[in-house]
PyMOL commands that place a pseudoatom at each C-alpha (Angstrom):
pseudoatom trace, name=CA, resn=UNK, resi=1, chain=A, elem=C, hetatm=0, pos=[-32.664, -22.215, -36.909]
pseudoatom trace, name=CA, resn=UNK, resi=2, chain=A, elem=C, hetatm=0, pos=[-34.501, -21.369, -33.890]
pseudoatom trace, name=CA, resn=UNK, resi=3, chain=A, elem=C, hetatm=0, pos=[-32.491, -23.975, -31.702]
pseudoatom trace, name=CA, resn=UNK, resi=4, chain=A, elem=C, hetatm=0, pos=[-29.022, -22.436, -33.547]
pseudoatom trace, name=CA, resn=UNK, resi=5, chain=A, elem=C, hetatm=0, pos=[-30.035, -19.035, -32.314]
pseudoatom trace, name=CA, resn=UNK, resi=6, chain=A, elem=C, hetatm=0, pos=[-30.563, -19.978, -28.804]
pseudoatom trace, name=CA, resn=UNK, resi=7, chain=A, elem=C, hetatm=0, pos=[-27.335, -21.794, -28.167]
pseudoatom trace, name=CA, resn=UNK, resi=8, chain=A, elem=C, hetatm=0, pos=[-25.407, -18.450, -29.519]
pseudoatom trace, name=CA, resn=UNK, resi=9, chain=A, elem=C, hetatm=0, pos=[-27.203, -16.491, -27.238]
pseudoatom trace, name=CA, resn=UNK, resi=10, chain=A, elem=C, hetatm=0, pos=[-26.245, -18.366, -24.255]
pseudoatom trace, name=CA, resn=UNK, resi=11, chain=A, elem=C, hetatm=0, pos=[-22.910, -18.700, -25.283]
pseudoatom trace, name=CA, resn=UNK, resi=12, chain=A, elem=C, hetatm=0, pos=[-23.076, -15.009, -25.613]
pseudoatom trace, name=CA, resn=UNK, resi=13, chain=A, elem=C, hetatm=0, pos=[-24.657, -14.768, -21.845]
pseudoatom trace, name=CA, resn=UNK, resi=14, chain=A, elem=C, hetatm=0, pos=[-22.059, -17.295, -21.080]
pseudoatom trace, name=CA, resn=UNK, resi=15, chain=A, elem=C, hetatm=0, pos=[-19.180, -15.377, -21.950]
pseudoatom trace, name=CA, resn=UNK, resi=16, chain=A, elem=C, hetatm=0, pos=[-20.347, -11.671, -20.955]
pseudoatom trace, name=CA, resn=UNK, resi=17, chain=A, elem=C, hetatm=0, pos=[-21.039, -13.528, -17.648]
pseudoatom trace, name=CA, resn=UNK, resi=18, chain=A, elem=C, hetatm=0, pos=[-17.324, -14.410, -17.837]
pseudoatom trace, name=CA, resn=UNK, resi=19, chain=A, elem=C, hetatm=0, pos=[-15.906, -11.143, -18.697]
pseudoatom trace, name=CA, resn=UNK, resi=20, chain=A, elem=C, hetatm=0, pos=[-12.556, -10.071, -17.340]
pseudoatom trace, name=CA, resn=UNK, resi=21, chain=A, elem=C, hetatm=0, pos=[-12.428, -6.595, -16.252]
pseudoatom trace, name=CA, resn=UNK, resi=22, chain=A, elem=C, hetatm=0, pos=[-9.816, -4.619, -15.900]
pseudoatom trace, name=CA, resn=UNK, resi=23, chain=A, elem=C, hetatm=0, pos=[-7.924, -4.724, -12.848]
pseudoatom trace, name=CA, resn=UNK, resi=24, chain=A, elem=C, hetatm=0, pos=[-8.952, -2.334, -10.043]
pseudoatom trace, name=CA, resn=UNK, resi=25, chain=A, elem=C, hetatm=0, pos=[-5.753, -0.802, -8.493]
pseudoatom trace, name=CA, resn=UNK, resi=26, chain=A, elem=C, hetatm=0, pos=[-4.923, 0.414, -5.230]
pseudoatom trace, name=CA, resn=UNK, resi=27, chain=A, elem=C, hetatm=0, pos=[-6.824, 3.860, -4.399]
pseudoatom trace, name=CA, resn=UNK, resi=28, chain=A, elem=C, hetatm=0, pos=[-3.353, 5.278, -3.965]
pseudoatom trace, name=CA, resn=UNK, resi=29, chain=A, elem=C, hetatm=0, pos=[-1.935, 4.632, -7.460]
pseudoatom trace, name=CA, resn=UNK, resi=30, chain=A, elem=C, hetatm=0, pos=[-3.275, 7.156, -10.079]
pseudoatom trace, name=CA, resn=UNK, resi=31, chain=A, elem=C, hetatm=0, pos=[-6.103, 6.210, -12.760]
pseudoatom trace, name=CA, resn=UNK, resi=32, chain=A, elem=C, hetatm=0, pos=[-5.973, 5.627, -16.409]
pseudoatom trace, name=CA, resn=UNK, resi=33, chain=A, elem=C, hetatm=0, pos=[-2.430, 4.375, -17.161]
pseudoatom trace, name=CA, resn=UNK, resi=34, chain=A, elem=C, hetatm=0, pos=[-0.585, 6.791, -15.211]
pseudoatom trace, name=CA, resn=UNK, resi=35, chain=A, elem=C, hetatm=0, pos=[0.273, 3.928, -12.670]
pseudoatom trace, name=CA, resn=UNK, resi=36, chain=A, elem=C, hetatm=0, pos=[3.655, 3.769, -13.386]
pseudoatom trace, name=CA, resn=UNK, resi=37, chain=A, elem=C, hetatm=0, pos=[3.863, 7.610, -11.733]
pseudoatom trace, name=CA, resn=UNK, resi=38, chain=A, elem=C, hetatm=0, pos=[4.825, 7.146, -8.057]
pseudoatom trace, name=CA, resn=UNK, resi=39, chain=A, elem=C, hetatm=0, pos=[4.492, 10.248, -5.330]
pseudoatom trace, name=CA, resn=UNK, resi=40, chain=A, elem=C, hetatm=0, pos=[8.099, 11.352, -4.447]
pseudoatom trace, name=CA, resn=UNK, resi=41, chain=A, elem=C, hetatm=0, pos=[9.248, 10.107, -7.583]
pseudoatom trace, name=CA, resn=UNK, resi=42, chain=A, elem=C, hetatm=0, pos=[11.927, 12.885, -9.095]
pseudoatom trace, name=CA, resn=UNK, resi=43, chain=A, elem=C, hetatm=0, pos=[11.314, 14.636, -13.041]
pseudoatom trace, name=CA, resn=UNK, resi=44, chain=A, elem=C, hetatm=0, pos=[14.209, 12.107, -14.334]
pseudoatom trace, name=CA, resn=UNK, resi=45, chain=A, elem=C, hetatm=0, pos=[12.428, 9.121, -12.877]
pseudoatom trace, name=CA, resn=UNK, resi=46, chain=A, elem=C, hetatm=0, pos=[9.195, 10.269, -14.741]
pseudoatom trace, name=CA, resn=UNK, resi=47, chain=A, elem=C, hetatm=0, pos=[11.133, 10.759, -17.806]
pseudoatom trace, name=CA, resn=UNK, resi=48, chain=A, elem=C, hetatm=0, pos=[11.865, 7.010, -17.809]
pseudoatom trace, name=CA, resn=UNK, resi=49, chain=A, elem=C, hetatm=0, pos=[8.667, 5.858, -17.666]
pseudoatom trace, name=CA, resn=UNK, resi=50, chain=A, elem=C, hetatm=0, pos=[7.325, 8.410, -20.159]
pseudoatom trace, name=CA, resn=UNK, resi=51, chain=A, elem=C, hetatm=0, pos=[9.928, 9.094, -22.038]
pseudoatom trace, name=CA, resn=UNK, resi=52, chain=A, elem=C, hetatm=0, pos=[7.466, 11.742, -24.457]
pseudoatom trace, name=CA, resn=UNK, resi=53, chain=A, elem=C, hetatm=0, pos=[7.415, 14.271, -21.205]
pseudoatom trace, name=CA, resn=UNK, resi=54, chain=A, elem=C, hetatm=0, pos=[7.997, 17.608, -22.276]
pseudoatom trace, name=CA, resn=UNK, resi=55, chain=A, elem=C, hetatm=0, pos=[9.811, 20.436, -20.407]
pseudoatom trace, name=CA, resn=UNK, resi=56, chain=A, elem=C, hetatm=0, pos=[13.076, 21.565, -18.498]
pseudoatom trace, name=CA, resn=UNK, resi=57, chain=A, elem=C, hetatm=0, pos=[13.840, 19.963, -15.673]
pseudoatom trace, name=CA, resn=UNK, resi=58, chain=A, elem=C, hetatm=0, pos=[14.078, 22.550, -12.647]
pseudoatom trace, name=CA, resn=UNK, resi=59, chain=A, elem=C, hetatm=0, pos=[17.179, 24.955, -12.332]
pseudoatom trace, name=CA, resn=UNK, resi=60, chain=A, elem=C, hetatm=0, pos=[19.690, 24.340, -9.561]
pseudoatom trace, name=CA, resn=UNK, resi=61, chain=A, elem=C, hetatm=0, pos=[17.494, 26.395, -6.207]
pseudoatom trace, name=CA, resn=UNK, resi=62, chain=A, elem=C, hetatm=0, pos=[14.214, 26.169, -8.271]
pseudoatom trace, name=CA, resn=UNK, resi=63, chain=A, elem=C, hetatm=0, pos=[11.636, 24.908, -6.183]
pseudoatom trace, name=CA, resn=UNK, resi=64, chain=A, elem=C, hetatm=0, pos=[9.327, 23.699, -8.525]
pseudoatom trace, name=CA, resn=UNK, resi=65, chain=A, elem=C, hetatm=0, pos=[8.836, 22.274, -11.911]
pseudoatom trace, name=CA, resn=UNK, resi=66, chain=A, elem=C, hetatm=0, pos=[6.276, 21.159, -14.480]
pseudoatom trace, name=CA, resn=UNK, resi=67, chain=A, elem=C, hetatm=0, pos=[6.518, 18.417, -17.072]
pseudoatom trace, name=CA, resn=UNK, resi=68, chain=A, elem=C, hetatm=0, pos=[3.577, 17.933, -19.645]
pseudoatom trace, name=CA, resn=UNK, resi=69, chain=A, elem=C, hetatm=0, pos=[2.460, 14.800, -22.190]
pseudoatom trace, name=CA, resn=UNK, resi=70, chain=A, elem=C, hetatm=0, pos=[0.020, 16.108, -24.488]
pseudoatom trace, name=CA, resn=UNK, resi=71, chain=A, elem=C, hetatm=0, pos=[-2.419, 13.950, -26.519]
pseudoatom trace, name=CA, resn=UNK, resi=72, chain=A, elem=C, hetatm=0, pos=[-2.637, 11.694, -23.618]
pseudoatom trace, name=CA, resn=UNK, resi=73, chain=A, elem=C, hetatm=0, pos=[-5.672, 9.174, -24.857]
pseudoatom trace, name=CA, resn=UNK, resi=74, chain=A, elem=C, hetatm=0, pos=[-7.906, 8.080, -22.444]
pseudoatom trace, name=CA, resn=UNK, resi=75, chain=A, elem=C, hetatm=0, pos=[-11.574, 6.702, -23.076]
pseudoatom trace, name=CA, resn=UNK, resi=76, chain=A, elem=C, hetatm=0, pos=[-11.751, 7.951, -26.754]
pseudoatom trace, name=CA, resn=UNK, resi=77, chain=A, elem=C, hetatm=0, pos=[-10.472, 11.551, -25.780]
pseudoatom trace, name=CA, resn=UNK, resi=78, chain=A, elem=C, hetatm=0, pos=[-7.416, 13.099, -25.873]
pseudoatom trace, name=CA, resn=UNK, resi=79, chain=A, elem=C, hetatm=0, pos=[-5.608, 15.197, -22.210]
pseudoatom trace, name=CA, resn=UNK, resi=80, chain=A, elem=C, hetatm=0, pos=[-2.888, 16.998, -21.810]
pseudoatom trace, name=CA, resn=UNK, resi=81, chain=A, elem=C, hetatm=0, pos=[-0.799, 15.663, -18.513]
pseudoatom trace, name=CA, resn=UNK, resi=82, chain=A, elem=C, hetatm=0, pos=[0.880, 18.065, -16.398]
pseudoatom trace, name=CA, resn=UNK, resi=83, chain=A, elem=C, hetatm=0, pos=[3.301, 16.733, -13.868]
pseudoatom trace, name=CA, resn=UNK, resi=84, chain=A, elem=C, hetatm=0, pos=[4.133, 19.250, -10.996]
pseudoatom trace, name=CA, resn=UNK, resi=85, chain=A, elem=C, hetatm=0, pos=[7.395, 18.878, -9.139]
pseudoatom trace, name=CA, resn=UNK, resi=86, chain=A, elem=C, hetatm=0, pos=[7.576, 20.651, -5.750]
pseudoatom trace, name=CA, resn=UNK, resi=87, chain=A, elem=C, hetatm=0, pos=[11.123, 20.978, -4.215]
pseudoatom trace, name=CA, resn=UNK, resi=88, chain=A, elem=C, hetatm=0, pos=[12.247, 17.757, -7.260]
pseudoatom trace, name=CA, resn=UNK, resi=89, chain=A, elem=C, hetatm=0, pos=[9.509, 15.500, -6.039]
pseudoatom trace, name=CA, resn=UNK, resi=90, chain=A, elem=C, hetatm=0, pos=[6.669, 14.905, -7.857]
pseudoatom trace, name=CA, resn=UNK, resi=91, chain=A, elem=C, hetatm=0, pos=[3.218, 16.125, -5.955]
pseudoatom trace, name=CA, resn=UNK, resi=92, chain=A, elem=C, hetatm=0, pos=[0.570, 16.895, -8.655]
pseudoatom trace, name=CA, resn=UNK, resi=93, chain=A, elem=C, hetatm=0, pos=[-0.576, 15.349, -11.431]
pseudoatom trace, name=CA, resn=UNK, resi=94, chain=A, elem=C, hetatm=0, pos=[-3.867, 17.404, -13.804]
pseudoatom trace, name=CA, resn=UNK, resi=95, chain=A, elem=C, hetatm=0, pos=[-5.499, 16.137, -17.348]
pseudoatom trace, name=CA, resn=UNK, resi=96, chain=A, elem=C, hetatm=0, pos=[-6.873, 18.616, -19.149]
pseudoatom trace, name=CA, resn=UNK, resi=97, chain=A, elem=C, hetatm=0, pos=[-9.127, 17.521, -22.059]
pseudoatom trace, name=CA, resn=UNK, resi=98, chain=A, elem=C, hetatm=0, pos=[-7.786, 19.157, -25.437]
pseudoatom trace, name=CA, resn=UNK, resi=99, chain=A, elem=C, hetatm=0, pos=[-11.103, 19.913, -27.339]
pseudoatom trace, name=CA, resn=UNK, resi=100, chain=A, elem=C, hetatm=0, pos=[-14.244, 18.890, -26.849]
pseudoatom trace, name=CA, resn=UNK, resi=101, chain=A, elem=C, hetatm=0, pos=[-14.955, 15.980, -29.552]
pseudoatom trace, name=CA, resn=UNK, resi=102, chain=A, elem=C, hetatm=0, pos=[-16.052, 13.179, -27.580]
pseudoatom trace, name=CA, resn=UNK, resi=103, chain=A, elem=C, hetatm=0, pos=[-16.374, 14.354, -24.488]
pseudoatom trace, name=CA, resn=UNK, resi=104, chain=A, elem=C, hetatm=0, pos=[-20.035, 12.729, -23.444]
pseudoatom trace, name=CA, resn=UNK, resi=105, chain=A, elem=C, hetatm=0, pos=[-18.698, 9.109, -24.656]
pseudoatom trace, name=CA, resn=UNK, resi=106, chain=A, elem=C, hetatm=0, pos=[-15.445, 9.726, -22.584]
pseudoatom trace, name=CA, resn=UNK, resi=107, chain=A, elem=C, hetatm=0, pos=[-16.894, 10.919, -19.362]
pseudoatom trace, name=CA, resn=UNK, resi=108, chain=A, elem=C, hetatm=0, pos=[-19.056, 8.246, -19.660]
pseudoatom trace, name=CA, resn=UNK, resi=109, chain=A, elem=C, hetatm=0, pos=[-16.237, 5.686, -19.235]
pseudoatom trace, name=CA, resn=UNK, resi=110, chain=A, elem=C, hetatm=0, pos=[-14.239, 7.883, -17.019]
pseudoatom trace, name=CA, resn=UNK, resi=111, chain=A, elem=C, hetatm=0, pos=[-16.200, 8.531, -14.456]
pseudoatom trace, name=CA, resn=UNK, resi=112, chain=A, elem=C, hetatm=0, pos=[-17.461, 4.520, -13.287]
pseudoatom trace, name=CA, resn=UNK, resi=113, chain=A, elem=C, hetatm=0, pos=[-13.710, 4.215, -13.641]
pseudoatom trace, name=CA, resn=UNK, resi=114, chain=A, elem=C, hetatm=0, pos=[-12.797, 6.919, -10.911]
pseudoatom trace, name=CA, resn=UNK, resi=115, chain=A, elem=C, hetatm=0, pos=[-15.876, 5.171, -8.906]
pseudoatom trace, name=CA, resn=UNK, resi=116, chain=A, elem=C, hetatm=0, pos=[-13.884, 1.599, -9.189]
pseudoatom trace, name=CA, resn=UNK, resi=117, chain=A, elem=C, hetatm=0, pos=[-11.117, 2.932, -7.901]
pseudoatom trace, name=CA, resn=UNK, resi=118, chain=A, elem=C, hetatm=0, pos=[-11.339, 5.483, -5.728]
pseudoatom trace, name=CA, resn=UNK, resi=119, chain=A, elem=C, hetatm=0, pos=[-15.236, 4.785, -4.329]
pseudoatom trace, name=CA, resn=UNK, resi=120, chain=A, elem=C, hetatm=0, pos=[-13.821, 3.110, -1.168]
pseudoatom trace, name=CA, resn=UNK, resi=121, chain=A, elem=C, hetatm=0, pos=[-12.140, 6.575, -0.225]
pseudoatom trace, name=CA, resn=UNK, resi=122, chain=A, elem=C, hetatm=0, pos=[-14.141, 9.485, 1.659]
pseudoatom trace, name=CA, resn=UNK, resi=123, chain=A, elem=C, hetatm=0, pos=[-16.096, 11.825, -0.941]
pseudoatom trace, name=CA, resn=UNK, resi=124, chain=A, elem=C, hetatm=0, pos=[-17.819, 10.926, -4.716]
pseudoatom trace, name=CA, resn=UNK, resi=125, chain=A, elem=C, hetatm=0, pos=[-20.175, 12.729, -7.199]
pseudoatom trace, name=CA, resn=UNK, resi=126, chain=A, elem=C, hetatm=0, pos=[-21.941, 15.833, -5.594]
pseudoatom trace, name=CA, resn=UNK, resi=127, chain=A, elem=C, hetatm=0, pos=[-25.218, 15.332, -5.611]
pseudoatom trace, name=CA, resn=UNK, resi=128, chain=A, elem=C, hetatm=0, pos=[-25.888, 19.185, -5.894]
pseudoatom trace, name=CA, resn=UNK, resi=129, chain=A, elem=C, hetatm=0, pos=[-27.083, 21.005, -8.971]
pseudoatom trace, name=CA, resn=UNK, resi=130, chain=A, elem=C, hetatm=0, pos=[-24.177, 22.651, -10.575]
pseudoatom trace, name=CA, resn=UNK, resi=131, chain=A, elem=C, hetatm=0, pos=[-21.667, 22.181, -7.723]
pseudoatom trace, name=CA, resn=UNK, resi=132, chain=A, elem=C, hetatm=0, pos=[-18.941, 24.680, -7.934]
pseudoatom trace, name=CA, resn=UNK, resi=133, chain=A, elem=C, hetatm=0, pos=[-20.042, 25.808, -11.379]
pseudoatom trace, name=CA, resn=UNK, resi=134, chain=A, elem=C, hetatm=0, pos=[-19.512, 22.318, -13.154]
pseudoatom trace, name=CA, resn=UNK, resi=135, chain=A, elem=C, hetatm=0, pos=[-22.030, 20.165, -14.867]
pseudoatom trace, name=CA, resn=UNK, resi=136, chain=A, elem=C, hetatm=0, pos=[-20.336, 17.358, -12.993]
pseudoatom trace, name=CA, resn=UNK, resi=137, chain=A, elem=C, hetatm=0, pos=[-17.967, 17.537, -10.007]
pseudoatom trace, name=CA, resn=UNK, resi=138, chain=A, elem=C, hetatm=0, pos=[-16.468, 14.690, -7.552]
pseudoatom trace, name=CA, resn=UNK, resi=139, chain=A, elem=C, hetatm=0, pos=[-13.595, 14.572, -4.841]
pseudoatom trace, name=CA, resn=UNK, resi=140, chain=A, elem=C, hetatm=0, pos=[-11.989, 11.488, -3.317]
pseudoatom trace, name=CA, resn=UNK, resi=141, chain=A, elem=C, hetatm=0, pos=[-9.559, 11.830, -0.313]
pseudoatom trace, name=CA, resn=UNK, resi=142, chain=A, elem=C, hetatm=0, pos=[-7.852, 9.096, 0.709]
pseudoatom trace, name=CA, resn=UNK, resi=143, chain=A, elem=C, hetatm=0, pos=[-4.482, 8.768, 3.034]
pseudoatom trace, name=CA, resn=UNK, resi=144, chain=A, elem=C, hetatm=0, pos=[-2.125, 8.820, -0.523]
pseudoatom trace, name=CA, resn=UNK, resi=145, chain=A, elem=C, hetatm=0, pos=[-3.829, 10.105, -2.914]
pseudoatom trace, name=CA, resn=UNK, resi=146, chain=A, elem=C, hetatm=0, pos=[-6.566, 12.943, -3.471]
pseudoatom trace, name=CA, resn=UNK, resi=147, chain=A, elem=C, hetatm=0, pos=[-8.639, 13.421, -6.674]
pseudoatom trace, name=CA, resn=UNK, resi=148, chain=A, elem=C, hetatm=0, pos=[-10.827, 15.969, -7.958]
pseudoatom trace, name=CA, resn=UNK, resi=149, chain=A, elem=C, hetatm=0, pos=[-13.115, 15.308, -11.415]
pseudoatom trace, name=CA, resn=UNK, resi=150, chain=A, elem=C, hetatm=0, pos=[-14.944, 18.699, -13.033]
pseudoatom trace, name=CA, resn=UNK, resi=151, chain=A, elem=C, hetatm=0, pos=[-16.564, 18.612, -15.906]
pseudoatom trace, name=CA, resn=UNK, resi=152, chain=A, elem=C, hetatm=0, pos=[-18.625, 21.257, -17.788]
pseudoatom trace, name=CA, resn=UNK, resi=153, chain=A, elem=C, hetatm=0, pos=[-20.259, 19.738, -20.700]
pseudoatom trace, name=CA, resn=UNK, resi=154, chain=A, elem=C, hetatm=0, pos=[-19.508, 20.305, -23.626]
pseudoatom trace, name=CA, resn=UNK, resi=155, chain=A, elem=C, hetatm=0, pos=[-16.918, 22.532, -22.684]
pseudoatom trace, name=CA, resn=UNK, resi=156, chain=A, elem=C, hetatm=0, pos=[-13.656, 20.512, -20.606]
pseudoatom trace, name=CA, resn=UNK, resi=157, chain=A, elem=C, hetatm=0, pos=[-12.483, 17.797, -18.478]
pseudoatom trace, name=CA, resn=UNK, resi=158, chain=A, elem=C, hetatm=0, pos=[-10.572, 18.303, -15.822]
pseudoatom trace, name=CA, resn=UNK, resi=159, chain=A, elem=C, hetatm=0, pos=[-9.004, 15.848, -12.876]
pseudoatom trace, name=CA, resn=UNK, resi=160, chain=A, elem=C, hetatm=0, pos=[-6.448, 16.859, -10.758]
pseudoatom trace, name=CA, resn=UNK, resi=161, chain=A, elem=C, hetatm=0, pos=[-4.533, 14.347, -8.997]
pseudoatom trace, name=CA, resn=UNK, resi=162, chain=A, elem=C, hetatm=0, pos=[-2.431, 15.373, -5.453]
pseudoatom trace, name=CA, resn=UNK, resi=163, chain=A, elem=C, hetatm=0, pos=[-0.859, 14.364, -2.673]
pseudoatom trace, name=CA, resn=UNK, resi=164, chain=A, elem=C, hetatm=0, pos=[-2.981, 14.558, 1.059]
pseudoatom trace, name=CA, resn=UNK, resi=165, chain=A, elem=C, hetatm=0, pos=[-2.588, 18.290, 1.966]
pseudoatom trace, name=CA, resn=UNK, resi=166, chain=A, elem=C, hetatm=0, pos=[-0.857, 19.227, -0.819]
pseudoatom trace, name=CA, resn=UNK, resi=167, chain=A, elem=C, hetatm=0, pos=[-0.887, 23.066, -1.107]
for i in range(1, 167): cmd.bond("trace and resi %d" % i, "trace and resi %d" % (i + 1))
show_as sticks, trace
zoom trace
């Protein structure tokens, strides 16, 4: 029995040692499954790849619009995705967490996630008590994309997503 025990656990050591982990993408594509998003892209293009966005497209001399997914999942927790379209090209991208169920389990997987991908870019976690009146607050800005994470526990989520300079 004792021998039997043993040889599971190293085949359990064995294959956590062997673990595939997700793949880490390029600091310029955006987090969490929104990959398929591309800066510039136009409001129709985005509608093809998520064909549940919600909202008019912008009037003829418009210069902006906004698309939204809601009940976006990520890490156990649900968002609502906003996509902002300045002058037809898409420039912004925000996740807003709907509720607060879950939050501490989500931000737990959400934020080493961020640190994957965007850690190699200028910025991280403020190391400050409260920064900007959030229980948790980070900024990444790289050459394509810039990211913000806030969180006030157990109150919200938030990450906005933007292009460098973006106004």
């Amino acid at each position: 029995m004792l021998l039997t025990s043993m040889f599971v656990a190293h085949l359990a050591r064995a294959a956590a040692s062997h673990a595939v982990l997700p793949p880490v993408l390029p600091p310029g594509d955006l987090a969490f499954g929104l990959d398929k998003l591309k800066w510039g892209m136009t409001a129709r293009e985005a509608r093809k790849k998520y064909p549940s966005l919600d909202g008019p497209d912008a009037e003829p001399g418009q210069l902006s619009a906004t698309l939204s997914l809601r009940n976006y999942a990520i890490a156990g927790c649900r968002f609502t995705v906003s996509l902002d379209f300045a002058l037809g090209r898409l420039d912004q991208v925000d996740l807003d967490s709907d509720g607060t169920a879950g939050l501490k389990a989500c931000s737990d997987a959400i934020k080493p996630a961020l640190i994957r991908q965007y850690g190699g870019e200028p910025g991280g976690f403020s190391p400050a008590q409260n920064p900007h009146g959030y229980s948790e607050y980070a900024a990444w800005g790289g050459p394509v994309t810039e990211i913000v994470y806030a969180e006030l526990k157990g109150g919200f989520i938030t990450m906005h997503f933007s292009t460098p300079g973006h106004r």
